[in-house]
MDAnalysis code that builds the backbone (N, CA, C; Angstrom):
import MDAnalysis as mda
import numpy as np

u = mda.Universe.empty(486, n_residues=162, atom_resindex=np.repeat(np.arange(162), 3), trajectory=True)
u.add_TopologyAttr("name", ["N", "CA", "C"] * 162)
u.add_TopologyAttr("resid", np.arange(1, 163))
u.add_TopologyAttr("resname", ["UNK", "UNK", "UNK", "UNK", "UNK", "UNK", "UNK", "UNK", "UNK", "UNK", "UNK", "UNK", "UNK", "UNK", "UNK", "UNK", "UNK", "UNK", "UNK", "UNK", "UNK", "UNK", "UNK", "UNK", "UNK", "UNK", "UNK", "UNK", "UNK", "UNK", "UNK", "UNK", "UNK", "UNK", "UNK", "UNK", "UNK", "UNK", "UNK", "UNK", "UNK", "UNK", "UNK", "UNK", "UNK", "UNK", "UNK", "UNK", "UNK", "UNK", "UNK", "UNK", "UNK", "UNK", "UNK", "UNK", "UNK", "UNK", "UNK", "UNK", "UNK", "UNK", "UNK", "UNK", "UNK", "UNK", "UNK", "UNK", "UNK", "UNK", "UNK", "UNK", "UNK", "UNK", "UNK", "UNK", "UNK", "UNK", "UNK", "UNK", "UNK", "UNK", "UNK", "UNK", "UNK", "UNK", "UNK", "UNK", "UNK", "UNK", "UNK", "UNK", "UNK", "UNK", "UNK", "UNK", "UNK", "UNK", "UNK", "UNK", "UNK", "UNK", "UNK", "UNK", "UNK", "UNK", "UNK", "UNK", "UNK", "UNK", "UNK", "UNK", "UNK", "UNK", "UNK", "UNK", "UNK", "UNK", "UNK", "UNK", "UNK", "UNK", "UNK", "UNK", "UNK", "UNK", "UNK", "UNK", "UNK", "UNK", "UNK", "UNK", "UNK", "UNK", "UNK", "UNK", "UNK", "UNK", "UNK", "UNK", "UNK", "UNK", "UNK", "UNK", "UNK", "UNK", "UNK", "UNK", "UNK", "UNK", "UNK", "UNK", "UNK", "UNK", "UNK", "UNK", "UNK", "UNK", "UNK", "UNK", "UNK", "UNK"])
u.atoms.positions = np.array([
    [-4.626, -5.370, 16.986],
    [-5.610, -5.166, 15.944],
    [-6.947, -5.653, 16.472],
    [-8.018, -4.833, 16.322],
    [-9.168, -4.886, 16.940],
    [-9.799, -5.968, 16.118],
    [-10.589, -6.991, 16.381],
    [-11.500, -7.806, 15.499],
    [-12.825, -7.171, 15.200],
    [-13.024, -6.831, 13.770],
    [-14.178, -6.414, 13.209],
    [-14.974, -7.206, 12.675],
    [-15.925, -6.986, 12.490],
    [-17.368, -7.727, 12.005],
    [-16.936, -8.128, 10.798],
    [-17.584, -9.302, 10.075],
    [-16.707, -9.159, 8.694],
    [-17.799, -8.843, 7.406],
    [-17.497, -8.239, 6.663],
    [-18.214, -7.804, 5.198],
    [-19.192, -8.634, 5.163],
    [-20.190, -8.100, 4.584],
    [-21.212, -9.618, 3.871],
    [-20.437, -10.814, 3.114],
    [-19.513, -9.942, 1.779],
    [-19.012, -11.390, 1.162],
    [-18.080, -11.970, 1.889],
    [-17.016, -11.527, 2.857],
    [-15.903, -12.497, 3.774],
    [-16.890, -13.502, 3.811],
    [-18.421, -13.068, 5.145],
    [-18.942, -14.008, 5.758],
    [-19.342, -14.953, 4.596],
    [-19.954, -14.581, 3.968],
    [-20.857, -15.591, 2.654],
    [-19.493, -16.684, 2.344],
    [-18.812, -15.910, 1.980],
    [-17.025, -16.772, 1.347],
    [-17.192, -17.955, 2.844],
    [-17.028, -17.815, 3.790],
    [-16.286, -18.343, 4.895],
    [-17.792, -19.450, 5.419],
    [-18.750, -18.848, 4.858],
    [-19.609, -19.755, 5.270],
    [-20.240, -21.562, 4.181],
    [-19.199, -20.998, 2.976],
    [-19.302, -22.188, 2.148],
    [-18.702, -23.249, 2.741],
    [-19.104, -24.768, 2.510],
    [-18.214, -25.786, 2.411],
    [-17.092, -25.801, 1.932],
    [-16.192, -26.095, 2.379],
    [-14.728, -26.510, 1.930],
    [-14.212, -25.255, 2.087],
    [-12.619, -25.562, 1.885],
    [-11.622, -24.526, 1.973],
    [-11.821, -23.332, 1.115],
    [-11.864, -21.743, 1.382],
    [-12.032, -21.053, 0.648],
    [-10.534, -20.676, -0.318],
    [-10.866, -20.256, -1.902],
    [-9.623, -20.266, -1.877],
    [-8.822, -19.353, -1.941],
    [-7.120, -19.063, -1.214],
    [-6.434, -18.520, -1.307],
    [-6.774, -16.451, -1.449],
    [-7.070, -16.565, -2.783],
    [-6.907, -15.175, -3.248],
    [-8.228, -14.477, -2.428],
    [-9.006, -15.512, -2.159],
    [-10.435, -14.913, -1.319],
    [-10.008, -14.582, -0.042],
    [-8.976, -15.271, 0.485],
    [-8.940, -14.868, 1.828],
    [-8.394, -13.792, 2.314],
    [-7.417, -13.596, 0.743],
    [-5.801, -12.296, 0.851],
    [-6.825, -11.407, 0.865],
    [-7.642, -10.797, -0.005],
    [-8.518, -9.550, -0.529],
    [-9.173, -9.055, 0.713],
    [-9.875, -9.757, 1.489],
    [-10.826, -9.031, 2.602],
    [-9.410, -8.451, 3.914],
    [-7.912, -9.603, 3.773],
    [-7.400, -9.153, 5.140],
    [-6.655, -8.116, 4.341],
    [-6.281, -7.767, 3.121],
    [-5.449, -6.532, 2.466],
    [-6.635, -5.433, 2.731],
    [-7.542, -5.403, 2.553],
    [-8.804, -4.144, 2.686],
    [-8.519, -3.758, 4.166],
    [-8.480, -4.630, 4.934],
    [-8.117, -4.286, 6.810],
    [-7.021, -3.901, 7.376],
    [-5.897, -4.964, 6.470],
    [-4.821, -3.943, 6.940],
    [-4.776, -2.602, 6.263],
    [-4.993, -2.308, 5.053],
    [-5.240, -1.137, 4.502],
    [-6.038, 0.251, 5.655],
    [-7.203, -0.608, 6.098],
    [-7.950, 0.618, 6.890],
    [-6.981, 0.451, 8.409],
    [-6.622, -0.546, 8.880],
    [-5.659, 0.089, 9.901],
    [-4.684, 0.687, 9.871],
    [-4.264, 0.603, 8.594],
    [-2.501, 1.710, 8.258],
    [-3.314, 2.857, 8.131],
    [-4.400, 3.451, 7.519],
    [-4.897, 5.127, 7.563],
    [-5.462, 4.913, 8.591],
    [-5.828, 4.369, 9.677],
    [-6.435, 4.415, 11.541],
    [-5.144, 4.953, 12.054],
    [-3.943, 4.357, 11.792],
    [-2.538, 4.915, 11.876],
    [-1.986, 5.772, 11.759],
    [-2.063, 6.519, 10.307],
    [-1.737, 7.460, 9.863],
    [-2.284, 8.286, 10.375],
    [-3.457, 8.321, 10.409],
    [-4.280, 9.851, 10.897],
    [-4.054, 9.909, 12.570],
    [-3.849, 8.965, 13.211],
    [-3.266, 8.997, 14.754],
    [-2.275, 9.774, 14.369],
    [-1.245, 9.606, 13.326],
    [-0.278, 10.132, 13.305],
    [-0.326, 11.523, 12.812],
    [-1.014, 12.312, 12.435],
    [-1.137, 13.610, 11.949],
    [-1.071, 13.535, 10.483],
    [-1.648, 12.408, 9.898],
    [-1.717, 12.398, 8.614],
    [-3.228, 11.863, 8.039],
    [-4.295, 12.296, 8.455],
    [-5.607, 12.362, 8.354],
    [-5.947, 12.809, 6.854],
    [-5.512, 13.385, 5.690],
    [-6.014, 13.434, 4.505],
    [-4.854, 12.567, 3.702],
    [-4.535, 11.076, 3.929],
    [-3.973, 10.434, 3.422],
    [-5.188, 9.351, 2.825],
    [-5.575, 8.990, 1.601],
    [-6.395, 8.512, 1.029],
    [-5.696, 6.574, 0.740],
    [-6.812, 5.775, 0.364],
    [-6.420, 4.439, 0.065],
    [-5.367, 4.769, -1.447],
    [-6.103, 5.561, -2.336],
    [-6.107, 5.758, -3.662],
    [-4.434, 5.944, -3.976],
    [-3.864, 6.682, -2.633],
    [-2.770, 7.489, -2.657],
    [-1.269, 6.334, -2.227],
    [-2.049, 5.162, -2.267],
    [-1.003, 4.090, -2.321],
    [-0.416, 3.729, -3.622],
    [-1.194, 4.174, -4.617],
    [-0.905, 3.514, -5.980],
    [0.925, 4.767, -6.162],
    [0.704, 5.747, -5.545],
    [2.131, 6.690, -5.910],
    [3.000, 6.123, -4.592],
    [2.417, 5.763, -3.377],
    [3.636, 5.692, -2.095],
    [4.105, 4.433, -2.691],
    [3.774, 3.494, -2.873],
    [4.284, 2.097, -2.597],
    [5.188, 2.251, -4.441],
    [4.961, 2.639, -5.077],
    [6.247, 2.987, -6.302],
    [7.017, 3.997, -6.602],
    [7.086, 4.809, -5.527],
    [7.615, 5.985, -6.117],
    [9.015, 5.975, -5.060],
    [10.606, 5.788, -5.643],
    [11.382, 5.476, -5.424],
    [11.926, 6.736, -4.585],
    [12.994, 6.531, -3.647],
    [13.745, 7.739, -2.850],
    [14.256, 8.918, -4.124],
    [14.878, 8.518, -5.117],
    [14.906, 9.328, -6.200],
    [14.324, 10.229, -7.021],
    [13.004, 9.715, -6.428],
    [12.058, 10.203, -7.465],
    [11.548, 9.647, -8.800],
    [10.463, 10.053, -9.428],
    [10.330, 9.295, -10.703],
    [9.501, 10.292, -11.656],
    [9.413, 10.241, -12.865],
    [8.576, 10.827, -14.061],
    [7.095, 10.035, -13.954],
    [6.599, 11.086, -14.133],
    [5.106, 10.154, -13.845],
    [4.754, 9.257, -14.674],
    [4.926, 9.142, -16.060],
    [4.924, 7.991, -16.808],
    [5.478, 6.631, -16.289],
    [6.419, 6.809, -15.760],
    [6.986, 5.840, -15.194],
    [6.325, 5.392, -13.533],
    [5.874, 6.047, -13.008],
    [5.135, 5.851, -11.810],
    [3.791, 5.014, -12.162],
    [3.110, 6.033, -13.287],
    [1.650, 4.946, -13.601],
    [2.498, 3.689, -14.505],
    [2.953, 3.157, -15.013],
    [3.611, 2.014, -15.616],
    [3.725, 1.036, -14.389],
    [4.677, 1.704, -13.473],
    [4.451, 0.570, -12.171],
    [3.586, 0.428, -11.329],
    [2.687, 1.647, -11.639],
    [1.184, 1.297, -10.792],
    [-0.018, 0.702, -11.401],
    [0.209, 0.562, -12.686],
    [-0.184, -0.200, -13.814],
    [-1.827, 0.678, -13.624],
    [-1.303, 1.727, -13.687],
    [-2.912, 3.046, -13.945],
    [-2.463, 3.900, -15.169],
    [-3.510, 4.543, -15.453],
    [-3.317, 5.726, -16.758],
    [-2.549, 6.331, -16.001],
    [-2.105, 7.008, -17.159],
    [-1.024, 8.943, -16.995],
    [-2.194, 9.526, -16.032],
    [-3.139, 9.927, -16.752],
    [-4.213, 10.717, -16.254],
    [-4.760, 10.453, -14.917],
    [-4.800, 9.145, -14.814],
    [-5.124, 9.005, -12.779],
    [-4.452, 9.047, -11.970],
    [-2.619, 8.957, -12.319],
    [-1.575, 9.091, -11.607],
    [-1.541, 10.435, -11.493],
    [-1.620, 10.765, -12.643],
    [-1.270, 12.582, -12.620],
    [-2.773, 13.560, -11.397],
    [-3.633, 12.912, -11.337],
    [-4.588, 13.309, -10.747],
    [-4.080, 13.142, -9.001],
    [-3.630, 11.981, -8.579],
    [-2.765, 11.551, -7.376],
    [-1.932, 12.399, -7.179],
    [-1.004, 12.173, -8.522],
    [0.233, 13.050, -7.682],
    [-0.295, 14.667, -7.781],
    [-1.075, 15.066, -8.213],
    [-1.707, 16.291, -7.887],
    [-2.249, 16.887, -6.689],
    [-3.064, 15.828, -6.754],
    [-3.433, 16.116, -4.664],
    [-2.477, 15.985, -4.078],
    [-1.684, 15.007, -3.934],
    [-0.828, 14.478, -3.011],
    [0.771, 15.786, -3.302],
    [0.485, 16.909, -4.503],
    [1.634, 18.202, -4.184],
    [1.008, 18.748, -3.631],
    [-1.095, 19.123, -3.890],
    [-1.211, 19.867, -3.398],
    [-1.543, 20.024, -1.264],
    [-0.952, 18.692, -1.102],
    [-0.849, 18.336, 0.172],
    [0.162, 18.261, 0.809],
    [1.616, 18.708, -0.077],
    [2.788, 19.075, 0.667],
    [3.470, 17.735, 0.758],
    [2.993, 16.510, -0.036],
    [3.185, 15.104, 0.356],
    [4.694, 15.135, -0.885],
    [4.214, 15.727, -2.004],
    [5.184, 15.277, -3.555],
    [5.450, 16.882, -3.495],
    [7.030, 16.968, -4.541],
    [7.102, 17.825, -4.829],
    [7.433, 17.633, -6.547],
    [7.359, 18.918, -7.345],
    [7.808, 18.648, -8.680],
    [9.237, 19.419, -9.087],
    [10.061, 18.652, -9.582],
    [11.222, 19.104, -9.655],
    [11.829, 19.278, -11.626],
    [12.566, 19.904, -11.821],
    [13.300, 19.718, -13.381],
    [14.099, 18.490, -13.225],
    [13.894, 17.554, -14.053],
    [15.102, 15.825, -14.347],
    [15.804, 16.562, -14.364],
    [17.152, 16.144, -14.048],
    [18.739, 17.213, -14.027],
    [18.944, 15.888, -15.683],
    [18.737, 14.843, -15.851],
    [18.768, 14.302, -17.115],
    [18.178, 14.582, -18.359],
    [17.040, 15.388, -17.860],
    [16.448, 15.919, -19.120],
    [15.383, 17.367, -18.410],
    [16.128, 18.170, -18.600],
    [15.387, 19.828, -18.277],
    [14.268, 19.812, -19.082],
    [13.456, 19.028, -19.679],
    [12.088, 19.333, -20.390],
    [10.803, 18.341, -19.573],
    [11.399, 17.623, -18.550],
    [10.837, 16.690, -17.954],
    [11.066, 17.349, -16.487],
    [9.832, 16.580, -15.668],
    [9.885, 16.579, -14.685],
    [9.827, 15.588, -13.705],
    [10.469, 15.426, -12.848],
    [10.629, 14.465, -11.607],
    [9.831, 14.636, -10.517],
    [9.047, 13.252, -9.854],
    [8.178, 13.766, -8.674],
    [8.743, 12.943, -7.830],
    [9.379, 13.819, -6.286],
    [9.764, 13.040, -5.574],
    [9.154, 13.636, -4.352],
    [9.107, 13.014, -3.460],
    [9.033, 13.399, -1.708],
    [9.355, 14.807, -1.110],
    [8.363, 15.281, -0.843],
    [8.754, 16.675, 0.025],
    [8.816, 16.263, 1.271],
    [9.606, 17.144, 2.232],
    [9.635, 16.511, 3.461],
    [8.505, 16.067, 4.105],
    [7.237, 16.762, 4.200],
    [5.702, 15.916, 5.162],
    [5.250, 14.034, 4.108],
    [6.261, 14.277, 3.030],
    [5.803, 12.874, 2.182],
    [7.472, 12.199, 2.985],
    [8.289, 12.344, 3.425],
    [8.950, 11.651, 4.144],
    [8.716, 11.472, 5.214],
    [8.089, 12.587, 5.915],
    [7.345, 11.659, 7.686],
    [6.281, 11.172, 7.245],
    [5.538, 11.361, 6.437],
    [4.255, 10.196, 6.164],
    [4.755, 8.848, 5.768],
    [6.151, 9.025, 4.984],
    [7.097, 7.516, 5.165],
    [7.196, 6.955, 5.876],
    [8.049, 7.770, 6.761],
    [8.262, 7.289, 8.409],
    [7.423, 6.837, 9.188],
    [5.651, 7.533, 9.289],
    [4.953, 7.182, 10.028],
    [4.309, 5.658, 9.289],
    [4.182, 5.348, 8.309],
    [4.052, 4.574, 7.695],
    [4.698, 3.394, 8.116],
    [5.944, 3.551, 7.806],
    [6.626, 2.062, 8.413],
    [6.571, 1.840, 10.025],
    [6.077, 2.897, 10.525],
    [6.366, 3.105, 12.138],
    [4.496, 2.348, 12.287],
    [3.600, 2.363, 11.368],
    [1.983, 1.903, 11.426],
    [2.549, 0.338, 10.960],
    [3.416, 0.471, 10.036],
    [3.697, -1.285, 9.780],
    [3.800, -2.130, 10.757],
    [5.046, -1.278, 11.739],
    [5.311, -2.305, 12.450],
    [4.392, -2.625, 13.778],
    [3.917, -1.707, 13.911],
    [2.422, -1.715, 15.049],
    [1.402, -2.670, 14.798],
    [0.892, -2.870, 13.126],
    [0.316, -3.535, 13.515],
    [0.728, -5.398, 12.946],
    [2.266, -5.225, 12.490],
    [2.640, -6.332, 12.871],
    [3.207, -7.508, 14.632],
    [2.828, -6.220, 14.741],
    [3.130, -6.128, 16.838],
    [2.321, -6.826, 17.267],
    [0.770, -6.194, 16.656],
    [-0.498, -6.314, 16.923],
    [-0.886, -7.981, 16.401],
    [-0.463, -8.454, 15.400],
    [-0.820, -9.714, 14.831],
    [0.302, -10.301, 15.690],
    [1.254, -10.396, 16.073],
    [1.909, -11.113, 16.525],
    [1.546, -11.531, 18.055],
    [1.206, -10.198, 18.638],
    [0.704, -10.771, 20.011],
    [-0.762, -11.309, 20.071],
    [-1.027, -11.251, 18.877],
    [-3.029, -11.754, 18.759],
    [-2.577, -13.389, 18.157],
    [-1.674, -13.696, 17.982],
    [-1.718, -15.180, 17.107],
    [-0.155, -15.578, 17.894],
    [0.891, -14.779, 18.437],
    [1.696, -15.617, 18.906],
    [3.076, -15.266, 17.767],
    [3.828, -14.835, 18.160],
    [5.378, -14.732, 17.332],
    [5.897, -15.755, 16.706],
    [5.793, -17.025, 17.192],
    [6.483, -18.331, 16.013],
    [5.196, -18.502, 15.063],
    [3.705, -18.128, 15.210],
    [2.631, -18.426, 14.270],
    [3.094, -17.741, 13.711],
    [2.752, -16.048, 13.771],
    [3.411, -14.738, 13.191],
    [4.609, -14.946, 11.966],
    [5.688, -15.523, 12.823],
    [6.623, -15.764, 11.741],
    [6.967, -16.988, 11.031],
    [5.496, -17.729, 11.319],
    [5.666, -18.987, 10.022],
    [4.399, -18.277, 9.292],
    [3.666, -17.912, 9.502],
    [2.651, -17.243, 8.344],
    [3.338, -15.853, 7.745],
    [4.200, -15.248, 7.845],
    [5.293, -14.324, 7.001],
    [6.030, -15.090, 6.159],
    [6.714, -16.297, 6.665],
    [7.565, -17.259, 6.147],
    [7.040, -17.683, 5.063],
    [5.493, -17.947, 4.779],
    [5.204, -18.851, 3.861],
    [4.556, -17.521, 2.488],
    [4.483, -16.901, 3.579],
    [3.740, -15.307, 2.294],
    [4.929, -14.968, 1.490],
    [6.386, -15.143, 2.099],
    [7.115, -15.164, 1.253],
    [7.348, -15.942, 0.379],
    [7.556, -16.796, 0.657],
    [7.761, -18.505, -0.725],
    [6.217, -17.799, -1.747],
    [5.294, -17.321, -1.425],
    [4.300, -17.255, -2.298],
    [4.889, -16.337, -3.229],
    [5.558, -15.029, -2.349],
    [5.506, -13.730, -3.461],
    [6.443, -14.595, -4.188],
    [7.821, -15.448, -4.024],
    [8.845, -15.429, -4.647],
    [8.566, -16.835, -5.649],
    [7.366, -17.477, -5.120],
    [6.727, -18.273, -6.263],
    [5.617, -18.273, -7.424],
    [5.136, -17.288, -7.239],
    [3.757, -17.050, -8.072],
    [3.931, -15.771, -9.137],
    [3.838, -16.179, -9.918],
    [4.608, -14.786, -11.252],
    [3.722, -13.493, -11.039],
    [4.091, -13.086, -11.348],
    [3.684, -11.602, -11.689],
    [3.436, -10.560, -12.675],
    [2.635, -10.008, -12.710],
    [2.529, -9.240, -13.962],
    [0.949, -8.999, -14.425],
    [0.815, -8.547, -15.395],
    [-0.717, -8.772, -15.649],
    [-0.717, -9.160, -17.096],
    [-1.697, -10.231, -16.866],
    [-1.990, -11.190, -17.914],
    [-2.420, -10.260, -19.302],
    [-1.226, -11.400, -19.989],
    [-1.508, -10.808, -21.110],
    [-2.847, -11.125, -22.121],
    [-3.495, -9.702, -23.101],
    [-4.681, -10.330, -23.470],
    [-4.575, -9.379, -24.927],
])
């Protein structure tokens, strides 16, 4: 992973006194790994794969799902999911199918170029976990994984209720 210049606010954040905290630091390196997984993708022949188009990959199960149920776990409207999974059929990525549970509904699951964009996907994961590992060292690598886990499996989830 190449070292880039960092944003105005990283630097501003990083240039205060004292420890910055936590959630400041996750946000600028999730934006980077983000732009190196589509630096990835499009190496990979998947060049009109958008940031936006994570809100359907990262919930939308091998099964398939009803789009109501897709924006629920992407915690977006009907209407912006449905806008996603729109591009993303009319890109050969989703396909739309009849629920065999309910013929008045429809199911959106994976067409085959949305299963090698899977594939290439986890195949960009592990590259540029390759990449952090030989830039910081494999036992750093896997005590800073180690502890991102205790976080996910300690810090609740959900969105606050209001």
């Amino acid at each position: 992973m190449v070292a880039r210049r960092l944003d105005p606010a990283s630097d501003a954040m990083l240039r205060r006194p004292g420890r910055p905290p936590l959630p400041a630091l996750l946000r600028p390196l999730l934006d980077r790994f983000e732009t190196r997984h589509l630096e990835l993708m499009a190496e990979a022949g998947f060049d009109d794969v958008r940031r936006a188009h994570n809100a359907v990959f990262v919930h939308l199960p091998a099964e398939g799902s009803r789009l109501t149920d897709l924006a629920d776990a992407a915690d977006i409207s009907k209407q912006a999911m449905g806008e996603l999974v729109d591009d993303l059929v009319a890109k050969d990525y989703l396909e739309r199918i009849r629920d065999p549970s309910d013929g008045r509904a429809k199911l959106i699951r994976w067409a085959e170029r949305g299963q090698q964009a899977h594939r290439a996907t986890l195949d960009a994961f592990a590259t540029i976990d390759a990449e952090l590992s030989a830039a910081f060292g494999a036992t750093r690598f896997d005590d800073l994984r180690d502890v991102l886990l205790d976080l996910v499996r300690v810090v609740p989830s959900g969105s606050p209720q209001g």
